[in-house]
Each structure stands twice: as C-alpha cells, then as structure tokens.
DSSP file (Angstrom, degrees, kcal/mol; ACC not computed):
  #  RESIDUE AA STRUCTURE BP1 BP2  ACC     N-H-->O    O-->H-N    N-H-->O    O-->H-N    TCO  KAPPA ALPHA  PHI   PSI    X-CA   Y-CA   Z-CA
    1    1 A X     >        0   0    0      0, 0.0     4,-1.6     0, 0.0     5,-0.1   0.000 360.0 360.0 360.0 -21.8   -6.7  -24.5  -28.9
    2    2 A X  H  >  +     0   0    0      1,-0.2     4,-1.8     2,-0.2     5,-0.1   0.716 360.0  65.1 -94.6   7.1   -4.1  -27.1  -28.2
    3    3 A X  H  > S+     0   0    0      2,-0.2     4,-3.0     1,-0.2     5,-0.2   0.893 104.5  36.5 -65.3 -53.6   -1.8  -25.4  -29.6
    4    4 A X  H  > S+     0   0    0      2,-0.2     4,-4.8     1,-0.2     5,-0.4   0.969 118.2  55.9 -79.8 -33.2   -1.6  -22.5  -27.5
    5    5 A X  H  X S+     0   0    0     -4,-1.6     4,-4.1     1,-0.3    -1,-0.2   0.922 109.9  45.4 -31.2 -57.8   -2.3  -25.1  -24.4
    6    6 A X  H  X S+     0   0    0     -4,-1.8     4,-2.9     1,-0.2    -1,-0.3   0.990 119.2  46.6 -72.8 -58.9    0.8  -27.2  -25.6
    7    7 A X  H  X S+     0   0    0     -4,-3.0     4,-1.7     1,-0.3     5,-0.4   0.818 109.5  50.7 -75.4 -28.1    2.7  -23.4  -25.9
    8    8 A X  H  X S+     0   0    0     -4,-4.8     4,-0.8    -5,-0.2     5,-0.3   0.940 115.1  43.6 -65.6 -44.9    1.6  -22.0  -22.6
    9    9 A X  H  X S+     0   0    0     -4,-4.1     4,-4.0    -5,-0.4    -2,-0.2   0.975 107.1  60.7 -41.0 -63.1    2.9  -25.3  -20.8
   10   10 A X  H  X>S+     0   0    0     -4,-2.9     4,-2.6     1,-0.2     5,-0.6   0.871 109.0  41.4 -28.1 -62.4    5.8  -25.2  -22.8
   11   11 A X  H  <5S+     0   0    0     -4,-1.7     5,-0.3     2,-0.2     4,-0.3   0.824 109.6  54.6 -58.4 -30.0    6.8  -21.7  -21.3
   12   12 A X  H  X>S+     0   0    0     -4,-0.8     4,-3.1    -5,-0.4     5,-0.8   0.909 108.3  51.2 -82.9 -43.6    5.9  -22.3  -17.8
   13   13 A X  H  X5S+     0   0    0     -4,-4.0     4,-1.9    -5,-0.3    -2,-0.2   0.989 116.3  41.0 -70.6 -38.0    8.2  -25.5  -17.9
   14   14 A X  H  X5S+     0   0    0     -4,-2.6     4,-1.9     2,-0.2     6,-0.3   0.952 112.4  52.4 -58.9 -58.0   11.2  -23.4  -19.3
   15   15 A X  H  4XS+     0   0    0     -5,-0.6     5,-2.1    -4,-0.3     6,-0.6   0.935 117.7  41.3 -55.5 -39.8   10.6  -20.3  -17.1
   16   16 A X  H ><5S+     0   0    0     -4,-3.1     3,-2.4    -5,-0.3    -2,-0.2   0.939 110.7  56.8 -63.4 -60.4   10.6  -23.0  -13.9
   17   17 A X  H 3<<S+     0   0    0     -4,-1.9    -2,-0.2    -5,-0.8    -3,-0.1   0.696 109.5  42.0 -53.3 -35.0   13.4  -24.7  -15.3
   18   18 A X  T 3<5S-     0   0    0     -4,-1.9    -1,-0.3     0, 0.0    -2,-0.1   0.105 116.1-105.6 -80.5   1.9   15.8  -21.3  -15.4
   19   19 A X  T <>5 +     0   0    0     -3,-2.4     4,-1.4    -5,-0.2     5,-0.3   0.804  69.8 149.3  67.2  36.2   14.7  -20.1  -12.0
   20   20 A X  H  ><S+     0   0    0     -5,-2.1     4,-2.9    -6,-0.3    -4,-0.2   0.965  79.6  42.5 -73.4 -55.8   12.3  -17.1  -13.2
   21   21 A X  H  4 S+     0   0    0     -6,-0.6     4,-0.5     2,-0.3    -1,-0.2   0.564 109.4  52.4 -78.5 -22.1   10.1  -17.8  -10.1
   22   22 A X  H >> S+     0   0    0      2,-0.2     3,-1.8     3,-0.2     4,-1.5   0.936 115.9  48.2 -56.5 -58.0   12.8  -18.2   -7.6
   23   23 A X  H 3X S+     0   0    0     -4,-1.4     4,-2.2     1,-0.3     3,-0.4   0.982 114.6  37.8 -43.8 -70.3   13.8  -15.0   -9.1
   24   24 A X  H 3< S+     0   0    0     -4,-2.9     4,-0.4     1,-0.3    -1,-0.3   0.822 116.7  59.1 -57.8 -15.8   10.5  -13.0   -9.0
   25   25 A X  H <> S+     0   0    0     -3,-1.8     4,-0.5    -4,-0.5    -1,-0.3   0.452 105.5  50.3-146.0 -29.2   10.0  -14.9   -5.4
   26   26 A X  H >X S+     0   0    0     -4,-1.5     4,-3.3    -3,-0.4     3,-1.4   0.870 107.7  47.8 -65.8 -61.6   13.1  -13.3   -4.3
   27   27 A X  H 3X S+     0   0    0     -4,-2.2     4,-2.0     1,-0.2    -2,-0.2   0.728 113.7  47.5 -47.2 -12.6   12.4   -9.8   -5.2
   28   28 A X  H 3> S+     0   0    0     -4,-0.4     4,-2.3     1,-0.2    -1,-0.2   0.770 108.9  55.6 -99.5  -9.5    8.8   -9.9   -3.6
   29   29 A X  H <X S+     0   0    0     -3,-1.4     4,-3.0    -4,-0.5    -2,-0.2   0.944 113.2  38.9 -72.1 -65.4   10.4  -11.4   -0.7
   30   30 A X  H  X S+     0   0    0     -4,-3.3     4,-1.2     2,-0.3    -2,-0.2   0.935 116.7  52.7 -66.8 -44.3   12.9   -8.2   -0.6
   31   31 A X  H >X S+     0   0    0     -4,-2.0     4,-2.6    -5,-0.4     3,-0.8   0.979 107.3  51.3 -26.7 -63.0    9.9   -6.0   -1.5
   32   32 A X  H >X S+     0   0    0     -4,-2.3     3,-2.6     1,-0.2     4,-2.0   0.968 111.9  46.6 -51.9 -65.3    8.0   -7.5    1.4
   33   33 A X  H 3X S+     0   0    0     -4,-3.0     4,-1.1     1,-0.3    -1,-0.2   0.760 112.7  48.9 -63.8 -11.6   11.0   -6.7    3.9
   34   34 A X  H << S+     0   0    0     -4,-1.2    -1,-0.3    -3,-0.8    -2,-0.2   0.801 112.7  54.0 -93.7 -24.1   11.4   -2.8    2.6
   35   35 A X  H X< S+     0   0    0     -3,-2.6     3,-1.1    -4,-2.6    -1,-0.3   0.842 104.7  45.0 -83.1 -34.3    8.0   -2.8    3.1
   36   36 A X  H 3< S+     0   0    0     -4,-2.0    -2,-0.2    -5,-0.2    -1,-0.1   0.815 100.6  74.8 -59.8 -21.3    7.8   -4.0    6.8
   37   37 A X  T 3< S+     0   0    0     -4,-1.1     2,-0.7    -5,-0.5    -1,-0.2   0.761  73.8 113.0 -73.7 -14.9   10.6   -1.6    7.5
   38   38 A X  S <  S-     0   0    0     -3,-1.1     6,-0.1    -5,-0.1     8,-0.1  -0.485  78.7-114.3 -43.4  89.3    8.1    1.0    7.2
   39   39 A X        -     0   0    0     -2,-0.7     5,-0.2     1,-0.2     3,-0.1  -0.156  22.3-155.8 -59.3 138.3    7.3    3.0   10.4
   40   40 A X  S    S+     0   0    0      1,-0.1    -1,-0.2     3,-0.1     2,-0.1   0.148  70.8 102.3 -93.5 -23.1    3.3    2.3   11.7
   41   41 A X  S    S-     0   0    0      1,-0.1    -1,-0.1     2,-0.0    -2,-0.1   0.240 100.8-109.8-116.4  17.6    3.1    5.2   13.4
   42   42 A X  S    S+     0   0    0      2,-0.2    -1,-0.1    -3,-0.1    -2,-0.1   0.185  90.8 115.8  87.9  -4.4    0.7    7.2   10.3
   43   43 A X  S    S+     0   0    0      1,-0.1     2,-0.2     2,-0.1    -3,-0.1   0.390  75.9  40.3 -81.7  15.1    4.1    9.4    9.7
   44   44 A X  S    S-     0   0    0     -5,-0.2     2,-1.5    -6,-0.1    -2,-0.2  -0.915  88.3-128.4-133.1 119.2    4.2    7.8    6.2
   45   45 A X    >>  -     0   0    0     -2,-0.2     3,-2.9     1,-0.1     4,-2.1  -0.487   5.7-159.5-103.4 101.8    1.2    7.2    3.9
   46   46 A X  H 3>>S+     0   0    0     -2,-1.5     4,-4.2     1,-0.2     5,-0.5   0.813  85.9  66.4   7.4 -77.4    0.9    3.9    2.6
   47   47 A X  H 345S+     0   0    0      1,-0.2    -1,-0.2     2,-0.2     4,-0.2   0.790 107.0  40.7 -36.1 -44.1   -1.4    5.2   -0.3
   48   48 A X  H <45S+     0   0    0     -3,-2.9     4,-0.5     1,-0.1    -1,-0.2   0.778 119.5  44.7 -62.1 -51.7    1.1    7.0   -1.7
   49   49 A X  H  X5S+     0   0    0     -4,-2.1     4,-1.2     2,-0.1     3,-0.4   0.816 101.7  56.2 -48.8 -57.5    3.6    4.5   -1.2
   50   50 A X  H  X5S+     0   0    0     -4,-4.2     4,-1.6     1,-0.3     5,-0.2   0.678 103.9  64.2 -90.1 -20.3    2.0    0.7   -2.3
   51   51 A X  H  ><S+     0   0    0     -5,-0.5     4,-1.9     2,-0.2    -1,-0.3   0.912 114.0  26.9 -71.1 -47.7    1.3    2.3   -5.9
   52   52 A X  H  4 S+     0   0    0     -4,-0.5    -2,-0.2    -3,-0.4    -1,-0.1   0.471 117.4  58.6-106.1  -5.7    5.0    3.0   -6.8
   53   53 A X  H >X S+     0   0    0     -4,-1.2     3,-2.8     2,-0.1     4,-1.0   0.911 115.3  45.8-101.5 -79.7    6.5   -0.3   -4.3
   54   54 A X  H 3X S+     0   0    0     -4,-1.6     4,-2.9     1,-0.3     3,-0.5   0.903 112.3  49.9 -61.2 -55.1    4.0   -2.4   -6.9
   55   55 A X  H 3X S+     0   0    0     -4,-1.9     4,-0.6     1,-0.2    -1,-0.3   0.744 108.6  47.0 -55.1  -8.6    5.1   -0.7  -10.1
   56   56 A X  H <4 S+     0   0    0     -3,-2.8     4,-0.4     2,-0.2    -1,-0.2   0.570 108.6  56.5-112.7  -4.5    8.5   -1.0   -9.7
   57   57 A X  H  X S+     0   0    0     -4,-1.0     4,-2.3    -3,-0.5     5,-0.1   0.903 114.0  44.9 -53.6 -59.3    8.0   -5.0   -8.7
   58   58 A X  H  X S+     0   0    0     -4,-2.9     4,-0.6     1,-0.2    -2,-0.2   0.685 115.7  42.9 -63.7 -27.7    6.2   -5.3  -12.1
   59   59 A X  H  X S+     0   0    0     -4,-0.6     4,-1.5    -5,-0.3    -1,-0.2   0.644 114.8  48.9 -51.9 -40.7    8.6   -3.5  -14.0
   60   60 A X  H  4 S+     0   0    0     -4,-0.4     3,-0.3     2,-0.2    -2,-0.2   0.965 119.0  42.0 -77.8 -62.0   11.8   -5.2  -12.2
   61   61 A X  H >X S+     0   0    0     -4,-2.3     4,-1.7     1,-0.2     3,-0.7   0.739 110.2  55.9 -75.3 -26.7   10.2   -8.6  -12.8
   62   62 A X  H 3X S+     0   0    0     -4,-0.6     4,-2.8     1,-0.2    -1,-0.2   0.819 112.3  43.9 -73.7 -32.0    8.9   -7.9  -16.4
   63   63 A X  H 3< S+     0   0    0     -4,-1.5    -1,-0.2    -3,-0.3    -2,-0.2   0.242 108.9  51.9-115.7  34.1   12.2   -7.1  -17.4
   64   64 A X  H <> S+     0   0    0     -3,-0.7     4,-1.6    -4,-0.1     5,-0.2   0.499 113.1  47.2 -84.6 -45.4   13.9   -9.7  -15.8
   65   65 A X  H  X S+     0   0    0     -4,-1.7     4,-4.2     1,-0.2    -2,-0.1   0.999 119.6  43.5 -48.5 -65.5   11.2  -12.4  -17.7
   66   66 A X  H  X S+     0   0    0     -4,-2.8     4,-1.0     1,-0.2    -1,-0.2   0.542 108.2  52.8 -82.5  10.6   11.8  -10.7  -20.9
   67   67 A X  H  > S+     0   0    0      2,-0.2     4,-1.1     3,-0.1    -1,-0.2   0.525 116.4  38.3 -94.4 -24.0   15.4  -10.2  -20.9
   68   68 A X  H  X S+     0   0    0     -4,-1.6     4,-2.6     2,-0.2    -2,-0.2   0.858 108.1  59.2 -94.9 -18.1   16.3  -13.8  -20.2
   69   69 A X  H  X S+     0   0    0     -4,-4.2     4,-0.7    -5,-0.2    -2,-0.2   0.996 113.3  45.0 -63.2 -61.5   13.6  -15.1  -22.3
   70   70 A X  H  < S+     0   0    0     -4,-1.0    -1,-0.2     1,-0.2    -2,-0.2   0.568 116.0  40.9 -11.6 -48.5   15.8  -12.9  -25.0
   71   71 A X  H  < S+     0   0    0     -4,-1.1    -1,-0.2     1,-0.1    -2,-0.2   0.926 111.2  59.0 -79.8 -51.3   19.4  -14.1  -24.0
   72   72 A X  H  <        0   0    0     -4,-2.6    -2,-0.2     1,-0.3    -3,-0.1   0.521 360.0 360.0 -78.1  -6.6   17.7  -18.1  -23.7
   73   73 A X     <        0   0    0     -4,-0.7    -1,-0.3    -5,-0.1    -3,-0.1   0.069 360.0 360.0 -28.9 360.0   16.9  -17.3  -27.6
C-alpha cells in the first residue's frame, strides 16, 4: 500500500511541478466565462448545454494530462 501512496504523491508533485493545474485551472476559468456569457432570459436551455460544456472540459484536460505526461517520458 505504500507503494502506490509513495507513486500517487510522486505524480501529484510532477503534475504541480509542470503546471498541469494552472493549465486545467485556466481552461475552467475560460469555461466559467463562456458559460456566464450565456443569456438568462430561458432562450437557451442550460440542460442541454452543461452536459456537452462538461464533456469537452474532461476531454480537453484529459488530453492535455496525458499528452504531456507522454512527451515528460
């Protein structure tokens, strides 16, 4: 068990150290704004919307993680 302990640490201090969370912590930032830019007024539904603005966060950020972990190889 301390094995994986020691290897999960290990990751989290390289992935801060390379700016993966600045990164992901811009895009939700730019997410957030694309989403405020959204008109209030019911003439666009959300529901529809917050499903495919969160899949393309996770997708954007997943293959940001695993494409530098790849290059940092």
């Amino acid at each position: 068990m301390t094995r994986v302990l020691h290897t999960f640490e290990t990751d989290v201090v390289v992935q801060f150290r390379n700016g993966f969370y600045i990164a992901s912590g811009f895009i939700l930032l730019i997410f957030g704004a694309l989403l405020s830019q959204l008109p209030h007024d019911g003439s666009v539904d959300f529901a529809l919307l917050l499903p495919a603005f969160v899949v393309s966060n996770l997708l954007m950020t997943t293959f940001y993680f695993v494409s530098a972990l790849v290059l940092l190889e």
